[in-house]
C-alpha positions in Angstrom: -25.3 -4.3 -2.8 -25.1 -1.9 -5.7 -24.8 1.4 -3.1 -21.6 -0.4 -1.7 -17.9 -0.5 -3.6 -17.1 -3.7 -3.5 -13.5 -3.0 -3.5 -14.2 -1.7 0.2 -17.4 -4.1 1.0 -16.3 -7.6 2.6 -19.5 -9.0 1.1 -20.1 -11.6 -1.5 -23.5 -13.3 -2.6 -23.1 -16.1 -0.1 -20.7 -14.0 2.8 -20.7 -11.1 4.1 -19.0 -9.5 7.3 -21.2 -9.3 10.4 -21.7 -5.4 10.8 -23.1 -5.2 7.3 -26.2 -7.2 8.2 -28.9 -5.8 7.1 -27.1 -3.5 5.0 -26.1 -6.2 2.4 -28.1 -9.5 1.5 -26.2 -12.8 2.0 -25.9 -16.4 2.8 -24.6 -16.3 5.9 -22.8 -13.4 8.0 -20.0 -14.2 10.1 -17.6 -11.9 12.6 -14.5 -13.4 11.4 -11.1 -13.2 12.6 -8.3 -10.4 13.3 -5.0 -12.1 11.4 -1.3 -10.6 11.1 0.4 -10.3 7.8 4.3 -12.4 8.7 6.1 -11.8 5.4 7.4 -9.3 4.3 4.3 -8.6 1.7 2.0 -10.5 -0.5 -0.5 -10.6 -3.1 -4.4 -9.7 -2.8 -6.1 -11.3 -5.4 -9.8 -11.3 -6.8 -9.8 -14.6 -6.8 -8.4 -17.9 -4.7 -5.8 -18.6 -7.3 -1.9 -17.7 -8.1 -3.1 -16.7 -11.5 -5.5 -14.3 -10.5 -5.2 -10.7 -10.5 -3.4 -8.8 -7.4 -5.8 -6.2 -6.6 -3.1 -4.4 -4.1 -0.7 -6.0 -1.7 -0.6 -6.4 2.3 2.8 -5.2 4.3 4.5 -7.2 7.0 2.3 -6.2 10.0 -1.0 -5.2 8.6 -3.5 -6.7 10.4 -6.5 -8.5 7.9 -10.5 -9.3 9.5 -10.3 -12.8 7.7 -13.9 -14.3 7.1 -13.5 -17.2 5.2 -10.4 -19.6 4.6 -10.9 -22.2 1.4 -9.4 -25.9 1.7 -6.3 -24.7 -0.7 -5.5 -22.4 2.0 -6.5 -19.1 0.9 -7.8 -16.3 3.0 -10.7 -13.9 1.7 -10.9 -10.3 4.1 -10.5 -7.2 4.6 -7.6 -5.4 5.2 -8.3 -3.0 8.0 -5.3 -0.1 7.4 -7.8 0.8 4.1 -10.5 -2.0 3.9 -9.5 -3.4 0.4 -10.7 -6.8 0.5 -9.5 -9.9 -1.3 -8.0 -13.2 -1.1 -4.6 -13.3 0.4 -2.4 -16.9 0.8 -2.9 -18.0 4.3 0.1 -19.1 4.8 1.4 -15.6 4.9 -0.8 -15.1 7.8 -0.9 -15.5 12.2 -2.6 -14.2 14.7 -1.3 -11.3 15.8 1.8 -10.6 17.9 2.7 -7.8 20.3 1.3 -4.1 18.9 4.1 -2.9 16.2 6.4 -0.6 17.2 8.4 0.5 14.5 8.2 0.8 10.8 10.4 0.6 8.0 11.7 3.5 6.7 14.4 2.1 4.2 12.7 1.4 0.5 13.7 -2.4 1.8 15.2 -3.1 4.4 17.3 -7.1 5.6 16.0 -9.3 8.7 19.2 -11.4 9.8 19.2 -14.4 11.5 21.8 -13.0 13.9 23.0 -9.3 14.5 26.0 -9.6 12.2 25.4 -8.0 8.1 27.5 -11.6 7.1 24.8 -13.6 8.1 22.1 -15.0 5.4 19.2 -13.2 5.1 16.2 -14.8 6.4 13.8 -12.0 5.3 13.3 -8.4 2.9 10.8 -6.2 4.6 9.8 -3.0 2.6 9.0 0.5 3.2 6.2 0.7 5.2 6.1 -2.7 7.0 5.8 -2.5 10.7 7.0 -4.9 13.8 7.6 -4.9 17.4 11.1 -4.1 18.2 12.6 -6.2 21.9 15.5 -4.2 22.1 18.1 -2.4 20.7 21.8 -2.8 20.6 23.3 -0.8 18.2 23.8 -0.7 15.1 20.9 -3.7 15.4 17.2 -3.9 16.5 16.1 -7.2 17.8 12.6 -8.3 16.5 10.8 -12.1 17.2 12.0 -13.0 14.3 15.4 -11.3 13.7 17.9 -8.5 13.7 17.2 -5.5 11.4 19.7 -2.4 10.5 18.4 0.5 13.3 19.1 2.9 11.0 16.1 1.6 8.6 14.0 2.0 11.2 11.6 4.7 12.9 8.8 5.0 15.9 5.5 3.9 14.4 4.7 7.1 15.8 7.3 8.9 13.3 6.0 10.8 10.6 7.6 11.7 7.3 7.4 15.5 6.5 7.4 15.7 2.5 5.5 12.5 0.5 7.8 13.5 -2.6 10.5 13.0 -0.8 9.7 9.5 0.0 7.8 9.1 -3.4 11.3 9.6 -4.6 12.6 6.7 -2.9 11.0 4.8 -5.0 12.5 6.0 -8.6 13.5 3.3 -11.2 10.9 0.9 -9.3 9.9 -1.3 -12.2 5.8 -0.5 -12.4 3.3 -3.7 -11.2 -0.6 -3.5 -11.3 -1.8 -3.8 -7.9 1.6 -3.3 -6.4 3.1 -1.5 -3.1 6.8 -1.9 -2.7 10.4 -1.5 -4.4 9.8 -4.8 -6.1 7.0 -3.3 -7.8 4.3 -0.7 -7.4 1.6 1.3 -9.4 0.9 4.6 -9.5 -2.2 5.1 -6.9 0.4 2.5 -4.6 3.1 4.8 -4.8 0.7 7.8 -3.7 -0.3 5.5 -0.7 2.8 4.5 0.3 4.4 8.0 0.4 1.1 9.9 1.9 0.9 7.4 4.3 4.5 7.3 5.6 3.7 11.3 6.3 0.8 9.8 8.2 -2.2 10.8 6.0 -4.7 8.0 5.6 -4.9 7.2 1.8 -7.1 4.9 0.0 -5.7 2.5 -2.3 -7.0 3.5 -5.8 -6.7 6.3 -7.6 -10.1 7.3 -8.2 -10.6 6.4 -4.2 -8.2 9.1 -3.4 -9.5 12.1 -6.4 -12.4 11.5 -4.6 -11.4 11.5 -1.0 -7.9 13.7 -0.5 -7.5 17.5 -0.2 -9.2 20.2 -1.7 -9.0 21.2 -5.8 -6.7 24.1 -6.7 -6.1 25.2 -10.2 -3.2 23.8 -12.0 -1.5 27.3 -12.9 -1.0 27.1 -8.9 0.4 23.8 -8.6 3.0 23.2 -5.8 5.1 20.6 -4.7 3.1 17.6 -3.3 -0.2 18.1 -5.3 -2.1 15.6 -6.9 -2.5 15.4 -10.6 -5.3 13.1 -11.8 -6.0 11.6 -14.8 -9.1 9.3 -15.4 -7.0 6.0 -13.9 -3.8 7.5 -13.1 -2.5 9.9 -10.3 0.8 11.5 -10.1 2.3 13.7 -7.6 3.8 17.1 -8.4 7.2 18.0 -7.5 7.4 21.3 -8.7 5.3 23.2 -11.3 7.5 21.7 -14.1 7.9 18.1 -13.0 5.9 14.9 -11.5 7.1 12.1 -10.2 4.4 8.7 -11.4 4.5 4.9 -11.8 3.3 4.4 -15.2 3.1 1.7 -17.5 4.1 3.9 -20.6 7.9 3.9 -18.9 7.1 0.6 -16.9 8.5 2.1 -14.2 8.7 5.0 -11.4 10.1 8.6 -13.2 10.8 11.4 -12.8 8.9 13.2 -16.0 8.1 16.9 -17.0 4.2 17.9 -16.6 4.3 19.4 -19.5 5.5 16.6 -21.7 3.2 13.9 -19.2 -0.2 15.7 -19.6 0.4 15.9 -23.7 1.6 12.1 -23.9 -1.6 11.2 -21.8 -3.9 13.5 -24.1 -2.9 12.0 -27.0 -3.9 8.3 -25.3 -7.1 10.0 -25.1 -7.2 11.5 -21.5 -6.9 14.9 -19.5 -6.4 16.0 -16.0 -9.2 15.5 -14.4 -8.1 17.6 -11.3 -5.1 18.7 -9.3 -6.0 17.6 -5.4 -3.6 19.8 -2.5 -3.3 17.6 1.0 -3.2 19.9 4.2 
C-alpha cells in the first residue's frame, strides 16, 4: 500500500476497488457502483461523519465509482473526473441520468422551478457543474430538474481560453480547506476549477499538480497563466507583477503583488518551490 497515494487509491485495510487486486492487500474487493452527484455540490470527507474533514468537494454531475455505503447513509468512492476518494452523503447521490450536456459557466448559476426569474429557487449550481439540457427556449434551458438562465450556460464541449480569466471569477471568494466553488474554495481548488474549465485535466492538490502540470521555467520569465508553487500552496500568475491565490492569510481569493506574496510567504518560512507553464 505504501507505493500507492491514498488520496488517489480507493483501498482501505478491509476494501479495496476490484482492479487493484493484487496490487493492494485487502478484506475483500468489490467492482462497485457508477453514481451521479444531484446537488449542486457536496462535501468529501475522510471520514463517515459531518464533523470530519472535507478533503475536496464533488460538482452536480460528477459521476463517483461508490464501493461501500454505511447504515448512516454515507458513500465511500472515488471520484472518477480526478480519483480523489472519500466519503460523500448518499443522499446527494443517483444513478446516473442522460450523458451531460452542458456546463456551468456562471461562478453560480439559479435552477427555477418554472422558466420565469420570479419563481423560487429550487437549486444553486456552481461553476463547473454539468447537466443534460432537453431543450431550449430562450432566454431559458430546460433540464430534468428545472429551468436555468441560457446565458450561464455552455457545450460540455466548450472550452475556456485563459484560466486567469476564469480564476478571476472567483475574486472575494471567502477561502475553505477542501473547497471548489464561489461558496468557498482553496487555493489548489481554484487552480482546478479554472484549468479545468480551459479543458486541461488537473489534479486536486497542489503538490498533485507541481508534480504533474507543464514544464518549469524560470521565474524572471514568468507569464500570465504560470504556476507559482510554494510547499502547500499554488498560485497562478497574472502578469509578472501580480497573482491571483486563495489563501488563508487574506481568507479569501486576491488579487496580490508577487513581489509582496513570495516575501510574506518567506517570512512564514517557505519559498517557491517552482514556477510550472501549461501548454
Amino acid at each position: 500500500m505504501s507505493e500507492f497515494d491514498p488520496r488517489v487509491t480507493p483501498a482501505r485495510a478491509d476494501l479495496a476497488a476490484s482492479h487493484l487486486r493484487g496490487k493492494v492487500e485487502a478484506g475483500r474487493f468489490v467492482d462497485g457502483v457508477v453514481q451521479e452527484v444531484i446537488v449542486g455540490h457536496t462535501p468529501v470527507r475522510k471520514a463517515p461523519s459531518h464533523g470530519a474533514t472535507m478533503l475536496t468537494e464533488a460538482l452536480r454531475g460528477e459521476r463517483v465509482l461508490v464501493l461501500e455505503t454505511d447504515e448512516e447513509g454515507w458513500a465511500w468512492g472515488q471520484l472518477l473526473a480526478d480519483g480523489y476518494v472519500g466519503w460523500l452523503p448518499g443522499a446527494a447521490l443517483l444513478p446516473p441520468g442522460p450523458e451531460p450536456t452542458h456546463r456551468v459557466r456562471a461562478i453560480r448559476t439559479f435552477v427555477f422551478p418554472a422558466p420565469d426569474i420570479k419563481s423560487p429557487p429550487q437549486d444553486a449550481l456552481p461553476l463547473g457543474a454539468r447537466l443534460a439540457i432537453m431543450h431550449v427556449e430562450e432566454p431559458f434551458a430546460a433540464s430534468a430538474n428545472g429551468f436555468l438562465p441560457v446565458r450561464h450556460l455552455v457545450s460540455i464541449d466548450a472550452r475556456e481560453s485563459d484560466a486567469v480569466a476564469v480564476a478571476e471569477r472567483f475574486l472575494g471568494a471567502p477561502y475553505l480547506w477542501g473547497g471548489k466553488t464561489s461558496l468557498g474554495v482553496d487555493c489548489s481548488g481554484l487552480v482546478q476549477a479554472a484549468l479545468t474549465a480551459c479543458g486541461i485535466p488537473c489534479p486536486r492538490d497542489s503538490d498533485m499538480q507541481e508534480r504533474s502540470l507543464g514544464a518549469p521555467v524560470d521565474s524572471a520569465d514568468l507569464q500570465r497563466g504560470d504556476l507559482v508553487f510554494w510547499k502547500g500552496h499554488v498560485a497562478m500568475a497574472r502578469d509578472r507583477a501580480t497573482l491571483i491565490h486563495a489563501n488563508a492569510h487574506h481568507m479569501a481569493v486576491v488579487i496580490e503583488p508577487i513581489s509582496e506574496a513570495i516575501a510574506r510567504i518567506h517570512a512564514s518560512g517557505s519559498d517557491v518551490t517552482s514556477v510550472q507553464r501549461i501548454g
